[in-house]
N, CA, C and O atoms as a MOPAC input file, in Angstrom:
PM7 MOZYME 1SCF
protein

 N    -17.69800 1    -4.37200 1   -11.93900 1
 C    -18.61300 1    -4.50300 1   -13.05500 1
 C    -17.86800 1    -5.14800 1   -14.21400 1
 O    -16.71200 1    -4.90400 1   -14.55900 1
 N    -18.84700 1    -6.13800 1   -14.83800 1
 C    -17.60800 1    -6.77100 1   -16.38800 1
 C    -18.43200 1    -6.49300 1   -17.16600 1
 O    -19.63800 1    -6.72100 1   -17.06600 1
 N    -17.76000 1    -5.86700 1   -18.19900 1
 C    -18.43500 1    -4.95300 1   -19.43300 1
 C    -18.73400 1    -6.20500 1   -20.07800 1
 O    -17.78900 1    -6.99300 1   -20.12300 1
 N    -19.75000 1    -6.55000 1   -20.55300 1
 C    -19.77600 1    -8.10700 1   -21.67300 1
 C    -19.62700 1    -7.26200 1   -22.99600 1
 O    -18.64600 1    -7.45500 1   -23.71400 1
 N    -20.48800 1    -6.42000 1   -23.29600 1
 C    -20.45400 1    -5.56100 1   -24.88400 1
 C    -21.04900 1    -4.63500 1   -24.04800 1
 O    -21.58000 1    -4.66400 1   -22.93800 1
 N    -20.65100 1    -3.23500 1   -25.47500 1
 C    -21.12400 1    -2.14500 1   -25.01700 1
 C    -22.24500 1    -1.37300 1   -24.35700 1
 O    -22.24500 1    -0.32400 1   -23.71200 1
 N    -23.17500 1    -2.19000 1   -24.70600 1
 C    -24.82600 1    -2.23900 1   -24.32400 1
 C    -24.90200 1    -3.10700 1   -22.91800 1
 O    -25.48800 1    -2.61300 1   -21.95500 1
 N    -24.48600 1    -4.00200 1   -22.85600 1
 C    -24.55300 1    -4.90600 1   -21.56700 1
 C    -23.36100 1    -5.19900 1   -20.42400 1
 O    -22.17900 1    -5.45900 1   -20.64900 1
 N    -24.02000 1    -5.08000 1   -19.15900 1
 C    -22.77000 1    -5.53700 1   -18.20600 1
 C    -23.43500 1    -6.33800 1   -17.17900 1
 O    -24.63900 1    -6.57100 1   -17.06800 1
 N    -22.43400 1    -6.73500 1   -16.42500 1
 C    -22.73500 1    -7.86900 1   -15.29900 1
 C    -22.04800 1    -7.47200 1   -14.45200 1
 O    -20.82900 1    -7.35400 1   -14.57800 1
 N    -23.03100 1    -7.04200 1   -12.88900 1
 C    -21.94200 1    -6.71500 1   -11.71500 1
 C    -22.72300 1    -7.58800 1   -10.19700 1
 O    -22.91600 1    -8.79200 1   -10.36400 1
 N    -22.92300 1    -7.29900 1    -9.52200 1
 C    -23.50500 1    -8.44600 1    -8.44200 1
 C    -23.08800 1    -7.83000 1    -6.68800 1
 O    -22.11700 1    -7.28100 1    -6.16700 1
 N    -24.26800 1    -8.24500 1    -6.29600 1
 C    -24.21500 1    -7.95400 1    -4.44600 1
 C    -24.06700 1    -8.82900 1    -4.01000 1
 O    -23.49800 1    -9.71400 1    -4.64900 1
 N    -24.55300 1    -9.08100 1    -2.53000 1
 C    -24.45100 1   -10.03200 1    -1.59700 1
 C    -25.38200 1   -11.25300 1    -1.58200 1
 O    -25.37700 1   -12.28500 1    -0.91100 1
 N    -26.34200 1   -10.69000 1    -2.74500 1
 C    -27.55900 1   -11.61100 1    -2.73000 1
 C    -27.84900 1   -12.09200 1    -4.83700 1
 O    -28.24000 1   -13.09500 1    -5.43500 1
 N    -27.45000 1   -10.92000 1    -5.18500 1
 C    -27.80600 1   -11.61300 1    -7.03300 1
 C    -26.90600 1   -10.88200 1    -7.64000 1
 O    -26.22100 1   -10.01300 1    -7.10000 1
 N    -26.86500 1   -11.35300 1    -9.29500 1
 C    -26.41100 1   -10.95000 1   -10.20900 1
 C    -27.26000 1    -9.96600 1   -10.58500 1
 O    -28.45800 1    -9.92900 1   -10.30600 1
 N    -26.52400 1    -8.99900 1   -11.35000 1
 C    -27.43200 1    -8.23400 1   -12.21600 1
 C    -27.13500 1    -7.82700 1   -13.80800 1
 O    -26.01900 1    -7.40100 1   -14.10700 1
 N    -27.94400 1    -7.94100 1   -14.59200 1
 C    -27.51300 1    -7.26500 1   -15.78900 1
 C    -28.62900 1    -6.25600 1   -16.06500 1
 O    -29.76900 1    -6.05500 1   -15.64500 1
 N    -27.47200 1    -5.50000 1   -17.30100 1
 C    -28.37000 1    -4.31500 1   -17.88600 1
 C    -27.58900 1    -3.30700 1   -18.22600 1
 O    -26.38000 1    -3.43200 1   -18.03400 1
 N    -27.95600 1    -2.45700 1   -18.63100 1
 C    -26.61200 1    -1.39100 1   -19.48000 1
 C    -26.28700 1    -0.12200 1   -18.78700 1
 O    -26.97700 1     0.73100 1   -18.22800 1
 N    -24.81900 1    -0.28900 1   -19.03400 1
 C    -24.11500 1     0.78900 1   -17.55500 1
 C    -24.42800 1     2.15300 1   -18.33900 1
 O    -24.24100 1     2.25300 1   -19.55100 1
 N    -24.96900 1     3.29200 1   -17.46400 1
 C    -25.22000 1     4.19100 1   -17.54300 1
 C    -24.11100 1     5.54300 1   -17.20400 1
 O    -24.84600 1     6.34300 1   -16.62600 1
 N    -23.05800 1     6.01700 1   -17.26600 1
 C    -22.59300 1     7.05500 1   -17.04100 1
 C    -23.71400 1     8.32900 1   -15.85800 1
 O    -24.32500 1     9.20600 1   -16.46900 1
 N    -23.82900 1     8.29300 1   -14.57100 1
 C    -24.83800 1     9.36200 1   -14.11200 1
 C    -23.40700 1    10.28900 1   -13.90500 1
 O    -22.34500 1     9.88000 1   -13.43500 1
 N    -23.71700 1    11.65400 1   -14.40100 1
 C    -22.65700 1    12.92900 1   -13.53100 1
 C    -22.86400 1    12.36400 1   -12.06500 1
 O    -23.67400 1    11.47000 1   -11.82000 1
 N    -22.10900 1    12.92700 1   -11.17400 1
 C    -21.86400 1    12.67200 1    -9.59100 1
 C    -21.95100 1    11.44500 1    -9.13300 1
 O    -21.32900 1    10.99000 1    -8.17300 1
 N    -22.92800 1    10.74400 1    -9.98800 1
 C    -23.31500 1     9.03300 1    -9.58000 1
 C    -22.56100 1     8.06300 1    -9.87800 1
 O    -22.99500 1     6.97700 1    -9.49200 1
 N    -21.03000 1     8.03000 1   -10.73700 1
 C    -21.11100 1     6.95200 1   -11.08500 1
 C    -21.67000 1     6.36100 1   -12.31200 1
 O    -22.39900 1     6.95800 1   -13.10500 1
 N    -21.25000 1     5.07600 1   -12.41100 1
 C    -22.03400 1     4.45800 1   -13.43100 1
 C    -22.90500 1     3.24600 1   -12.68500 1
 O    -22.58900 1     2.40900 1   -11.84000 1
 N    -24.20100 1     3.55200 1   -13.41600 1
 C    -25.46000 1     3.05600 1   -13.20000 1
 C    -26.14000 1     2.18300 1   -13.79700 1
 O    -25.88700 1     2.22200 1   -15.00100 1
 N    -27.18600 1     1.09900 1   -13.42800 1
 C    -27.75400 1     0.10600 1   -14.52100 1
 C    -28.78300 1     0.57900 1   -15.03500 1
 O    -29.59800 1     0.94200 1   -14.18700 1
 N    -29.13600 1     0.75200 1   -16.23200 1
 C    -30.21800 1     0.80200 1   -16.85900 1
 C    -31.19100 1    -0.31800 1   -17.08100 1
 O    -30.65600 1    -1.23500 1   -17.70500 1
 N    -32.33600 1    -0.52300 1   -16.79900 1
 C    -33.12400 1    -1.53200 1   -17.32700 1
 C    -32.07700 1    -2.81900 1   -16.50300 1
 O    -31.28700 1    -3.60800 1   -17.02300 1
 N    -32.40000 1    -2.66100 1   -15.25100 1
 C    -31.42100 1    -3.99700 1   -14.46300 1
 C    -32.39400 1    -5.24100 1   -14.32000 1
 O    -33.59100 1    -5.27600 1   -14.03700 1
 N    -31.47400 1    -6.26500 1   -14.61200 1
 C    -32.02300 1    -7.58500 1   -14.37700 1
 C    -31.81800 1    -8.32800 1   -13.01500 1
 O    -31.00900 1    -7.58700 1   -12.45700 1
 N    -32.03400 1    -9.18700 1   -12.29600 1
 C    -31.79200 1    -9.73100 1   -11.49000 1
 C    -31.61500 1   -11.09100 1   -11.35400 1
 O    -32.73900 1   -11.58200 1   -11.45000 1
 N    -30.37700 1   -12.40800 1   -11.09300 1
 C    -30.87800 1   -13.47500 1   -10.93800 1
 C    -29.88000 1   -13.71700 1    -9.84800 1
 O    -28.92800 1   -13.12000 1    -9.34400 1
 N    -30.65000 1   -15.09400 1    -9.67400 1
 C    -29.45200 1   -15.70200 1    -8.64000 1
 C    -28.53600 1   -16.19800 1    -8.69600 1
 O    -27.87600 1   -16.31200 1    -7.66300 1
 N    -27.99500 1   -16.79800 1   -10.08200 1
 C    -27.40200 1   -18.07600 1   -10.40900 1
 C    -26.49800 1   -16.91900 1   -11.77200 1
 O    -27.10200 1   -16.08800 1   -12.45000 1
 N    -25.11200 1   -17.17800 1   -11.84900 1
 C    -24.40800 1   -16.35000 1   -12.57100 1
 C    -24.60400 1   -16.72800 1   -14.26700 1
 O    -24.23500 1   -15.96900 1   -15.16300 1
 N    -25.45600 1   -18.45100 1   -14.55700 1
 C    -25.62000 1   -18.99700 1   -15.59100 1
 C    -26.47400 1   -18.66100 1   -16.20400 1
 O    -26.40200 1   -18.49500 1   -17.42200 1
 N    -27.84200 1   -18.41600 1   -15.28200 1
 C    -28.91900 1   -17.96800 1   -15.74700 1
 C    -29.24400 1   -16.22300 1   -16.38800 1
 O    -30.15600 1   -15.85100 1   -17.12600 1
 N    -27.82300 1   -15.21100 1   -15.61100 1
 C    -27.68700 1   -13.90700 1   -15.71300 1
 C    -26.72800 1   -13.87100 1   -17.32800 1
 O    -27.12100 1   -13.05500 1   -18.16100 1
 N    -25.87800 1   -14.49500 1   -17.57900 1
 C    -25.09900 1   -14.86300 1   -18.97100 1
 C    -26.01400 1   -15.74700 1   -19.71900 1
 O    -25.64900 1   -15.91100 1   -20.88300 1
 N    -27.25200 1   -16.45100 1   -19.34000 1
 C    -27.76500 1   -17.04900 1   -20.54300 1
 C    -28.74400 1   -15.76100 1   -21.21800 1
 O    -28.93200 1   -15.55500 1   -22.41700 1
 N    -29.27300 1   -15.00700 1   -20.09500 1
 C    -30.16900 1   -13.53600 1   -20.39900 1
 C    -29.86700 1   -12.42100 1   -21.07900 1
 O    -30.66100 1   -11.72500 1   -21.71200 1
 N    -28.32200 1   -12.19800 1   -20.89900 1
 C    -27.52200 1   -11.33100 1   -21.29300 1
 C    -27.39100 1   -11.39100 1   -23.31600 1
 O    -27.49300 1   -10.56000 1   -24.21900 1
 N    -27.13200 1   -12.80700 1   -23.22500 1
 C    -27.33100 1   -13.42300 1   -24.44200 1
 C    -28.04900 1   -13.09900 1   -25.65400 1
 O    -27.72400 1   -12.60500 1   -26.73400 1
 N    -29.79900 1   -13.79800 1   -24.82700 1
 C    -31.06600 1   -13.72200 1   -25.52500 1
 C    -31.17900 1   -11.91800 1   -25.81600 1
 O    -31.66500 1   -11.53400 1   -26.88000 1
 N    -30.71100 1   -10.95500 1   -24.82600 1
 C    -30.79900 1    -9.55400 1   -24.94900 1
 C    -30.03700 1    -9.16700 1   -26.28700 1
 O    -30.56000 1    -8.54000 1   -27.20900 1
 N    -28.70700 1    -9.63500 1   -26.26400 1
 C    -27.70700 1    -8.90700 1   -27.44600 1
 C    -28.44300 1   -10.07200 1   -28.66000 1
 O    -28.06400 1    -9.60500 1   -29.73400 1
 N    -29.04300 1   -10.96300 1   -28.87700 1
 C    -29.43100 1   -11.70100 1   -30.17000 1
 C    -30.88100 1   -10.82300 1   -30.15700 1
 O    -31.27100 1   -10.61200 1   -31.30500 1
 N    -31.54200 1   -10.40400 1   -29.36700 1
 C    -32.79900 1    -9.75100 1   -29.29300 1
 C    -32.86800 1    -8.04800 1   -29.74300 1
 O    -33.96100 1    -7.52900 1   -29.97000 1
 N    -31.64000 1    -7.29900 1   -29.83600 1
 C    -30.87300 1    -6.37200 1   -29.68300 1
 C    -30.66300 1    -6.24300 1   -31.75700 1
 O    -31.22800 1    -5.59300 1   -32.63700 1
 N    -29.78500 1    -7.04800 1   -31.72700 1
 C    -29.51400 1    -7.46800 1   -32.66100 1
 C    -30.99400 1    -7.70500 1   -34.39000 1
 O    -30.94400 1    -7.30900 1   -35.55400 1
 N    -31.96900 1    -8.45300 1   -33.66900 1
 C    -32.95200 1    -8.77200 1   -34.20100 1
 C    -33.68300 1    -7.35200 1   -34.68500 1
 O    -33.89900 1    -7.03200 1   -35.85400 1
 N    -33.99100 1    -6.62500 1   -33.55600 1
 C    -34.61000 1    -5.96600 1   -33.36100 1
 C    -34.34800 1    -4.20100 1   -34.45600 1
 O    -35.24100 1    -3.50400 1   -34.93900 1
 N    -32.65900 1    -3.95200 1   -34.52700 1
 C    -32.50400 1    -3.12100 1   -35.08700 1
 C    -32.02500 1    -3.50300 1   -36.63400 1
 O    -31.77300 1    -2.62400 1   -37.45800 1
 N    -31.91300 1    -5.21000 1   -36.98100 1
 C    -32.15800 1    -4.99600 1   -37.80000 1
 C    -30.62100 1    -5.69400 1   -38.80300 1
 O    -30.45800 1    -5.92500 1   -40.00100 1
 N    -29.74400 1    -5.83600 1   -37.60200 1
 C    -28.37000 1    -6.36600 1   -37.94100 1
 C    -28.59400 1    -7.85900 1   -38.03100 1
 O    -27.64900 1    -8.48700 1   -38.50800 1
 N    -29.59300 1    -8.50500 1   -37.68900 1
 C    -29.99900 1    -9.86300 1   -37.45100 1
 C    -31.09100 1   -10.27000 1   -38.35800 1
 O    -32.20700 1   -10.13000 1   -37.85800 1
 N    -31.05200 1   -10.91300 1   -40.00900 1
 C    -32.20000 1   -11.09900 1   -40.53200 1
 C    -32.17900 1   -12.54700 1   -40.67800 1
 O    -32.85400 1   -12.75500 1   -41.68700 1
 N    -31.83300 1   -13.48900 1   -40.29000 1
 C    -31.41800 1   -14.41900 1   -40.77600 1
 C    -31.45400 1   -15.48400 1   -39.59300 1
 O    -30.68000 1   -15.13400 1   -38.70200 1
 N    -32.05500 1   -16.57100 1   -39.33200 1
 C    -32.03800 1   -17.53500 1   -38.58200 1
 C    -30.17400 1   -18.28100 1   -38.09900 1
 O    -29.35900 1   -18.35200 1   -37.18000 1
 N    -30.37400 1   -18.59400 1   -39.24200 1
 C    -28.43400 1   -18.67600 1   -39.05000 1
 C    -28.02400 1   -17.56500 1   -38.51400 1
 O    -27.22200 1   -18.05200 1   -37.71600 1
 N    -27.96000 1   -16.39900 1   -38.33600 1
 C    -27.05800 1   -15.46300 1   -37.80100 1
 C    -28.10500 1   -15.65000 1   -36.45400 1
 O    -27.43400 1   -15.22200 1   -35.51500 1
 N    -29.11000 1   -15.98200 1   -36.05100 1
 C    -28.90200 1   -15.74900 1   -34.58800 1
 C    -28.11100 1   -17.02000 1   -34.14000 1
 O    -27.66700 1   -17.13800 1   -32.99800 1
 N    -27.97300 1   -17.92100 1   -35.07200 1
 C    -27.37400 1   -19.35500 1   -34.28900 1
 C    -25.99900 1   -19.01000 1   -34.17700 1
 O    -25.23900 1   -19.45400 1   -33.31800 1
 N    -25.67400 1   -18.11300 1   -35.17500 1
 C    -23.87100 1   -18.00600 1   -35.12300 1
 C    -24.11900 1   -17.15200 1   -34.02900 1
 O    -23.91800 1   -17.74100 1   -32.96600 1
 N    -24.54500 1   -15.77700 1   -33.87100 1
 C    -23.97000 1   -14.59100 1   -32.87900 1
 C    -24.51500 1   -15.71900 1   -31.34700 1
 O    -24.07000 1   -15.13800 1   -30.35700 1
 N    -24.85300 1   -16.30500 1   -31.14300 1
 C    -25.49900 1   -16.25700 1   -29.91700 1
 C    -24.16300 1   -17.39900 1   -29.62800 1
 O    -23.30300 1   -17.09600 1   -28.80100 1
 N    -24.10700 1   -18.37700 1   -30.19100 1
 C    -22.63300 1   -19.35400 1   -29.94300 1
 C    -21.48700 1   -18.14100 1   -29.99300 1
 O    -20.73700 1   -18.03900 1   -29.02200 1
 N    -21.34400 1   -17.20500 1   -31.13600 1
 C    -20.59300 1   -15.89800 1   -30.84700 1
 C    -20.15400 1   -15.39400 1   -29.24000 1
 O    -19.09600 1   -15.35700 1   -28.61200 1
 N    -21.44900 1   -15.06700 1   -28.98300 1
 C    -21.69600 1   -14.00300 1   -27.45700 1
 C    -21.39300 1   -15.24700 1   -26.51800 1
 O    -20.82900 1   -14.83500 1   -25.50400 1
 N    -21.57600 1   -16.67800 1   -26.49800 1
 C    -21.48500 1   -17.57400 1   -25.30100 1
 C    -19.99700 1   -17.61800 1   -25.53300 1
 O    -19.32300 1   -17.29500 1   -24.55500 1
 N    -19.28300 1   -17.98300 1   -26.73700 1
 C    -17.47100 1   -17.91400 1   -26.14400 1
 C    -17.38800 1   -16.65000 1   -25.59800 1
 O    -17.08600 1   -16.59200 1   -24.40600 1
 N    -17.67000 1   -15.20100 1   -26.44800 1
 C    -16.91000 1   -14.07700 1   -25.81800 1
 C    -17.28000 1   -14.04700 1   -24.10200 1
 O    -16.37000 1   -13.82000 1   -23.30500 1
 N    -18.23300 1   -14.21600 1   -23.78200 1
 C    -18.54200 1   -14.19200 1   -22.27700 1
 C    -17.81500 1   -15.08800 1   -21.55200 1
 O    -17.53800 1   -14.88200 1   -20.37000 1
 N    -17.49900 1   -16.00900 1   -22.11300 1
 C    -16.90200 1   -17.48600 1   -21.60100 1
 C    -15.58600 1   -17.28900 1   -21.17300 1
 O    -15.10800 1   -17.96200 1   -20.26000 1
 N    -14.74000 1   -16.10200 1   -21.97200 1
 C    -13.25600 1   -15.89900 1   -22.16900 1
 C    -13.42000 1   -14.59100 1   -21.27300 1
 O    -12.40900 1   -14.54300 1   -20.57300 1
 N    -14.04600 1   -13.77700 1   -21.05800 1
 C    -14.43300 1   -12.91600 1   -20.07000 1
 C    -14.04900 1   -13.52400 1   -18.87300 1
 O    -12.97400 1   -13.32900 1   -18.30600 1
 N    -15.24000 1   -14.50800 1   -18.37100 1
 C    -15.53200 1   -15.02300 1   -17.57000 1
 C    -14.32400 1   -16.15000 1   -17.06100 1
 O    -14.60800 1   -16.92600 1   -16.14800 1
 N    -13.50400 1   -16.17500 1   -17.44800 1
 C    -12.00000 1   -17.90600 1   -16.94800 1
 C    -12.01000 1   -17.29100 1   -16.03500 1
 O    -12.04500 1   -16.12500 1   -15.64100 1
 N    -11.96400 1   -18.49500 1   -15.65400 1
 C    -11.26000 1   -18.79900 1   -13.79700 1
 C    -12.35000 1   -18.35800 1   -12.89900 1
 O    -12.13200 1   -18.25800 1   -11.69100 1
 N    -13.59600 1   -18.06700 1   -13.44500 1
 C    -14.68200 1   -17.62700 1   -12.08600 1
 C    -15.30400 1   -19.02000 1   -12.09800 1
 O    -16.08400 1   -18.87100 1   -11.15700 1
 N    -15.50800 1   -20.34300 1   -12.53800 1
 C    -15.77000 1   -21.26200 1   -12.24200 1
 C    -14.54300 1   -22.34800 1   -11.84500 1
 O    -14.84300 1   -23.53600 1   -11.96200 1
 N    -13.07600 1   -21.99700 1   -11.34900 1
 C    -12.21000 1   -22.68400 1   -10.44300 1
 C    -12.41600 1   -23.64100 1    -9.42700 1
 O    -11.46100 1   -24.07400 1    -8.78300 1

């Protein structure tokens, strides 16, 4: 699983990506909350994105058109620097 931020992660099977926020279950593990599904690892980091600028909007840390343009170029390096060497 790769933690992107605290609210969001990205982990993946044999068939898709998934995002959505890791859950702590007692006995279980950690679990996805509210899981997404795609096929394509670009399309699962472009979603992840729109969520933390949507996230953001929503509670209130985000009033400002410019700040979604900065955090969202923000969230695409931090994922980006996460992410080296998985496109080799």
């Amino acid at each position: 699983m790769i933690y992107l931020t605290d609210e969001i992660s990205l982990t993946a099977d044999s068939i898709q990506y998934i995002v959505g926020k890791p859950v702590q279950r007692p006995g279980k593990g950690v679990e996805m909350q509210n899981p997404k599904y795609y096929h394509k690892l670009s399309a699962a980091l472009q979603q992840a994105v729109t969520d933390c600028v949507r996230a953001g909007v929503a509670d209130e840390r985000i009033t400002e058109l410019r700040q979604v343009v900065a955090e969202q170029a923000r969230l695409e390096q931090e994922f980006s620097e996460k992410l080296k060497g998985v496109y080799v």
